[in-house]
N, C-alpha and C positions, 0 to 999 in steps of 0.2 A: 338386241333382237333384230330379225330381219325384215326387212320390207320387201313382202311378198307380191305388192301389186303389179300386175304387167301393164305398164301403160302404153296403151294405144288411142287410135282414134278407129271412132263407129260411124262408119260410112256407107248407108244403103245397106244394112242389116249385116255389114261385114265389117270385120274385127281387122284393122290395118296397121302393121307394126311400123318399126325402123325401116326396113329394106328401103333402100335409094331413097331416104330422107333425111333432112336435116335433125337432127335430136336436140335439145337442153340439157343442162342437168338437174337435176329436181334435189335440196338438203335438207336437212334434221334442221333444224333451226337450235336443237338444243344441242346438239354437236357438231355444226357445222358440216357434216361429212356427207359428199354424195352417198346418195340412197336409189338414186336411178336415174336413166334418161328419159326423155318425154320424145316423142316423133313428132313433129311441126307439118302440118298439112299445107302442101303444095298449091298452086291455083289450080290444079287438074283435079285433087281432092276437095276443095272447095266447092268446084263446078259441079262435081261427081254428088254431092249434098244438098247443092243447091236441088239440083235437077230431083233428086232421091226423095227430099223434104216435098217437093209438086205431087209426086208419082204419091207418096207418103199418105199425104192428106187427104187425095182423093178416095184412097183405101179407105183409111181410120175416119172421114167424119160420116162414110155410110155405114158404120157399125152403131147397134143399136145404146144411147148411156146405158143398158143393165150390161149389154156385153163390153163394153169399156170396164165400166167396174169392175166384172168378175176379172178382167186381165189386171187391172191394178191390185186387187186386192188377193191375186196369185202372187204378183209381185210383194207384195206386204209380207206373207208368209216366206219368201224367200230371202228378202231382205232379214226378218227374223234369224232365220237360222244361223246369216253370214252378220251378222249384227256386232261379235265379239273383234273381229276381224276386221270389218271394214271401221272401227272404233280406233282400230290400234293403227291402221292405215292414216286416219284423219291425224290421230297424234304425231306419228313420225314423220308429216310435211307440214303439220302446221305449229303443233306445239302445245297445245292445250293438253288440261291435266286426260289423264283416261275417261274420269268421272266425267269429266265435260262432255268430253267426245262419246260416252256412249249418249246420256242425257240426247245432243243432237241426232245420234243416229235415233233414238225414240222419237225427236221430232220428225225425222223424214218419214218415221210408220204413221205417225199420227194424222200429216198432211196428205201423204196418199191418202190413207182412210178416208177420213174428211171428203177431201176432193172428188175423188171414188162416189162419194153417195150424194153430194150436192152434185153431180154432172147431172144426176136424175131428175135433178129439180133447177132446168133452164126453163121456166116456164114463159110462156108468152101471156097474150090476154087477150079478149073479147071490148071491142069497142061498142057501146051502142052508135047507132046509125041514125041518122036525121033522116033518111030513105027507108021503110019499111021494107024492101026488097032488098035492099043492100047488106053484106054482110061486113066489116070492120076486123080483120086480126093484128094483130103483132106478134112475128115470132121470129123465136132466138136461135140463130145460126154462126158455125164459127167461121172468125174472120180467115185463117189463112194460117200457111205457113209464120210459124214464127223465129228471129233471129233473140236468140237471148245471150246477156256477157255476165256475168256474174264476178264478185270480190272472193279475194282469199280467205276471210276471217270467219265464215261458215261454210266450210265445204261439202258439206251436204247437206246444209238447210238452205245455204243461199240456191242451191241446184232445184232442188226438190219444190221448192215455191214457184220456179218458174214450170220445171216439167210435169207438176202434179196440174196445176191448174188448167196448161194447155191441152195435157190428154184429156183431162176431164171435159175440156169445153169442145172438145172435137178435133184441136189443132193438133200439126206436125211443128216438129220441132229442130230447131241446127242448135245448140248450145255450145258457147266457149269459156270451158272453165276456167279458174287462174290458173297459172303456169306454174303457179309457186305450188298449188294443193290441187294436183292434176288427179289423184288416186283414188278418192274419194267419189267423186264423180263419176269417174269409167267406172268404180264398181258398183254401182246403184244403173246404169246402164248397163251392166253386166244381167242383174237383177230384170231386169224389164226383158230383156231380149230371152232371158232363157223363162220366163213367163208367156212369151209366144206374141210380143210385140211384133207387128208386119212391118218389115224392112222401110226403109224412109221415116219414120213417122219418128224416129231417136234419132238424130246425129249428134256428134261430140267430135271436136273439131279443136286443136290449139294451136297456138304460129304468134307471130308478134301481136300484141292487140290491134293496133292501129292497121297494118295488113289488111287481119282477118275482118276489121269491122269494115275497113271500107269495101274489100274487095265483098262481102255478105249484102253491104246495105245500099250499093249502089243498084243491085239486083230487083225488078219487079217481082219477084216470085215471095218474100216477106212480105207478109201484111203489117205485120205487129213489129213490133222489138220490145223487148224487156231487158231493164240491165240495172243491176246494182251496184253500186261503186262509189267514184267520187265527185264532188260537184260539175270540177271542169269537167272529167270524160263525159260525163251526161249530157253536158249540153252540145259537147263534141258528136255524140253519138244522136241526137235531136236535132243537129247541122246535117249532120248527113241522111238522116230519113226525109227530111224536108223536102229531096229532090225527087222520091217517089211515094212522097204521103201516107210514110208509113204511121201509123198508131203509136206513140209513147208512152209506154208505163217507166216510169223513172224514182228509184229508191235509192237517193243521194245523202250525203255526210249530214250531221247532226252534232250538236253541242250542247248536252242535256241540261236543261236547267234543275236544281235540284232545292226547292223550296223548305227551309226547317223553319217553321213557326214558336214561338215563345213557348207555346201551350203543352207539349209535346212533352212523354216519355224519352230524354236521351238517351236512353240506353237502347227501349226497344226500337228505336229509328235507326240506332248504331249496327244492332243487329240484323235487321234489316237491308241498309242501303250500300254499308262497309262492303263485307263480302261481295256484292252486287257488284260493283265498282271494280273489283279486282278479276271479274270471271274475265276469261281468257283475255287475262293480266291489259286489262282494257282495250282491245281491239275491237271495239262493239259500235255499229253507228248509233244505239239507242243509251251507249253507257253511261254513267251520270258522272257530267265533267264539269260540269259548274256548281260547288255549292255554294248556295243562298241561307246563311243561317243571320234567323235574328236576334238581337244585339244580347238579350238576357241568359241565352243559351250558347252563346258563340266561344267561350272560353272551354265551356264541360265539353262542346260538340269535339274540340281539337284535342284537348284529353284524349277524349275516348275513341278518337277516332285513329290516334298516333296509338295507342297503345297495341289497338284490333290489328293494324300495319305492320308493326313491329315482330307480330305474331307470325306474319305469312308467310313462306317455308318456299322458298323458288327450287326448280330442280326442273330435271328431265319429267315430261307428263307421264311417261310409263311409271313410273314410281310410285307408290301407290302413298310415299308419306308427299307426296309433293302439294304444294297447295299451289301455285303461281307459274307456268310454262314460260317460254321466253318468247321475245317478239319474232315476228316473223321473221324478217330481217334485218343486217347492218344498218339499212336507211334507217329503222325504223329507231334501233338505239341515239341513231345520232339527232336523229328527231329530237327526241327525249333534252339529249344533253343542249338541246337550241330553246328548250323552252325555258330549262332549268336557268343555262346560263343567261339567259333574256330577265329571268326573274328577279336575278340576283342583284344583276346590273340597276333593276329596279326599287330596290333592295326591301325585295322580297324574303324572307325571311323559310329556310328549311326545319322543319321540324322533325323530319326525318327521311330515311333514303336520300337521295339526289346524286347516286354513283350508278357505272356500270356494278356486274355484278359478274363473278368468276373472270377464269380466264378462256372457256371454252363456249361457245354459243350463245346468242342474241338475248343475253339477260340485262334488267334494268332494274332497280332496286324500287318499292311503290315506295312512294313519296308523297307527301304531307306535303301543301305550302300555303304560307298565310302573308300577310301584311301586303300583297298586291293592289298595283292601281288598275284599274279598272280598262286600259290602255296595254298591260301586258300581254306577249304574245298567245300564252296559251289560253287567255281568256275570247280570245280573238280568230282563232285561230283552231280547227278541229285537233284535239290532242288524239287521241287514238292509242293512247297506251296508260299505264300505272301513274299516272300522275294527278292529285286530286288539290284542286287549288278551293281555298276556304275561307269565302268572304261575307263578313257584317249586312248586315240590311236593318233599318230602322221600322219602315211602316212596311203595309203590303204593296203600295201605290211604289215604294223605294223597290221594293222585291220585283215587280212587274216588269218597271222600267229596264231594271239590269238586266233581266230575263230577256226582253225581249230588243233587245240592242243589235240582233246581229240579223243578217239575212237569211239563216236557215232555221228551218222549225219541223222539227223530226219528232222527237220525245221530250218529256217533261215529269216530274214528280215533283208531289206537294204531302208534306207531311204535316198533320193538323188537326187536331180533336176537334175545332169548329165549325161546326158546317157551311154558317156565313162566309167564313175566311175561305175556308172549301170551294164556294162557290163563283165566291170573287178572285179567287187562284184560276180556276179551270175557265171561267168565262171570260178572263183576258189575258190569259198568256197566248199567245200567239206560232201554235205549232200543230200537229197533226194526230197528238194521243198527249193524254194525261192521264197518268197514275199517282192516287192518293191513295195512302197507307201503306201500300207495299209496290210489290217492284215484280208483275207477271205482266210484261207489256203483249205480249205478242204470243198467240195461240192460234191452229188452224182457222179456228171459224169465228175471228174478229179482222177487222181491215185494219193495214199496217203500212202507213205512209205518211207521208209529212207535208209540209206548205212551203210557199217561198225557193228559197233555192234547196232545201232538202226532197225537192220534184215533184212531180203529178204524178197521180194513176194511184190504185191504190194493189197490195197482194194481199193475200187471205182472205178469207171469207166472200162470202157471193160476190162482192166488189171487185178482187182476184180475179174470179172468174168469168166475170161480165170485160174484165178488161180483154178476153179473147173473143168474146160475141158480139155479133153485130145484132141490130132489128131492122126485120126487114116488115113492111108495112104492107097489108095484102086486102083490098078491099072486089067484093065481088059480087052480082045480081045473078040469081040463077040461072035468069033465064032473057033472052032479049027484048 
């Protein structure tokens, strides 16, 4: 099948190809094969965004939140239509199955939506006054242009969380998608522009990361930055706003801990958390990469959990029997093969997979692994792919401790029929969201962030959107 998307960059309400630009090439990750090139923006294009994104703002935050809304939620409806399409887009540069990728495109309707009608509700507040004459407000105004960078591994949810929040909240926006899943993005800015977004208030911009951020955040015209990625780029990206005091929301790597309790149905947990683990064949920061299983269940857990593995059918995602897409790319296999072979050396023990997989495109077989010390790399280390390492725990206090050994804390799950255990899980593990019993972390209108080195700030939900508004404090006497 073809990949139809044209990619450009959106600059000041104008659609800017190739002509006298440098290009990339953008691939299938499940066949390797250019699928397109990408246009790299210039420092003139940059400039031309920057200034665009000023001009932007000053339009978009005098419209009224019902008329922001109704432009979002034109765009919802138009996104619908092209919904089929911009699905098959996300598959052929990133790889996930189709089901996935439509699934995300519903999330990006869902977050507009959301966004859309919570922009209506920035409320301020009434202070009483210790002065009878005096009156006391607080109210919610948006910060500013915002620079946002977003990962590969949601191409239209990681986009959609930063541009739904900032139109809502009143901001202009410069976004720089990845390079790897460029198509995805331009078409949901496709989507906003032909809903009758006013020029500036959208740019999309791509070029080298480091370039684009510095040459963006050295600039006083961002207030904000938002960027999801990986630990280092974050604080790389928190270096350089430092020198013009920009605002950081930062949604950084994760290493989920994944708590299985004695008490627990294996199977229904298996049902559960297995497939969880495999969705876009684990390129997830929230995916569950550390299991915690204890001691009375830890043999049936690896049963059943090699068995569920064994099951999963890797292939091209347009395929409709496919169950597991390939990584993104070559790094990403050889990643794989550094954890494996790290394991081994430790002599960890393969229960199954631990090979590449065909001879065409970025495949890695899930994999099972047990008898690790606690010291191996991928326990240590963010995996980011099909690899699910399955280790013993004695008490809860035993399960804590392992949990929380490292310095990022993004997501967590605890599986447990007891409420006690329940609560002594969720009140000491030390990360930024916990889910018990099932595995729906993140929804429009819940906040979605982590602690420690997996960042500050938070997206979704009023939190999201608070991280674009400022409060400004307005006290006044009628009269002199």
């Amino acid at each position: 099948m073809n990949y139809n998307q044209k990619l450009q960059l959106l600059i000041d309400g104008k659609w800017v190809g190739s002509s006298n630009r440098e290009t990339i090439p953008v691939f299938n990750p499940a066949t390797e094969e250019v699928i397109s090139h990408l246009p790299i923006a210039n420092e003139s294009d940059l400039s031309n965004a920057l200034n665009s994104s000023k001009k932007g703002f000053e339009i978009w935050k005098k419209w009224s939140p019902l008329r922001r809304q109704a432009l979002m939620l034109k765009t919802v409806e138009i996104i619908k239509r092209r919904s089929d399409e911009i699905a098959k887009t996300l598959t052929m540069e990133m790889g996930k199955t189709f089901r996935e990728s439509k699934q995300e495109i519903n999330q990006v309707i869902e977050t507009i939506t959301w966004c859309a009608e919570e922009g209506k509700r920035t409320y301020g507040r009434i202070i009483p006054s210790r002065d009878g004459l005096a009156r006391q407000m607080v109210i919610k105004e948006p910060i500013g242009p915002v620079a946002a960078f977003v990962a590969w591994n949601f191409p239209g949810g990681n986009v959609i969380r930063k541009v739904a929040s900032t139109l809502a909240a009143g901001c202009s926006i410069i976004i720089k998608p990845s390079e790897e899943t460029p198509g995805t993005g331009v078409a949901i800015g496709e989507c906003f522009m032909e809903a009758g977004l006013p020029p500036g208030v959208l740019n999309i911009v791509f070029g080298v990361p480091d370039n684009i951020s510095k040459f963006l955040l050295k600039s006083s015209i961002p207030k904000a930055v938002t960027f999801t990625g990986s630990v280092e780029v974050g604080k790389h990206l928190q270096s350089l706003s430092s020198q013009t005091l920009k605002k950081c929301t930062l949604e950084l790597g994760g290493h989920a801990p994944v708590i299985i309790c004695n008490d627990v149905d294996i199977a229904k947990v298996l049902n559960k958390i297995a497939y969880w683990k495999f969705r876009n064949s684990g390129q997830v920061c929230i995916s569950p990469s550390r299991f915690f299983v204890q001691e009375a269940v830890y043999k049936e857990f690896i049963r059943g959990f090699v068995d569920i593995t064994k099951q999963i059918k890797l292939g091209n995602g347009l395929e409709d029997s496919t169950d597991m897409g390939p990584l993104i790319f070559g790094r990403q296999v050889e990643k794989m093969e550094y954890f494996v072979e790290n394991a081994k050396s430790l002599g960890g023990k393969i229960n199954c997979g631990g090979q590449r997989f065909g001879t065409k495109g970025y495949f890695y077989e899930p994999t099972v692994l047990t008898d690790l010390p606690m010291h191996a790399k991928m326990l240590n280390e963010e995996i980011f792919g099909p690899l699910v390492p399955i280790i013993p725990f004695k008490s809860l206090e035993d399960a804590i401790e392992k949990s929380n050994s490292l310095s990022v804390g993004l997501a967590s799950y605890i599986f447990t029929e007891d409420q006690k255990s329940s609560h002594f899980l969720s009140n000491n593990l030390e990360v930024g969201i916990v889910c018990v019993n099932h595995t729906i972390v993140s929804v429009p209108e819940t906040p979605f962030g982590g602690v420690g080195e997996s960042g500050y700030g938070k997206e979704n939900g009023i939190e999201g959107l608070e991280s674009f508004l400022t409060s400004k404090y307005i006290t006044e006497i009628s009269h002199l």
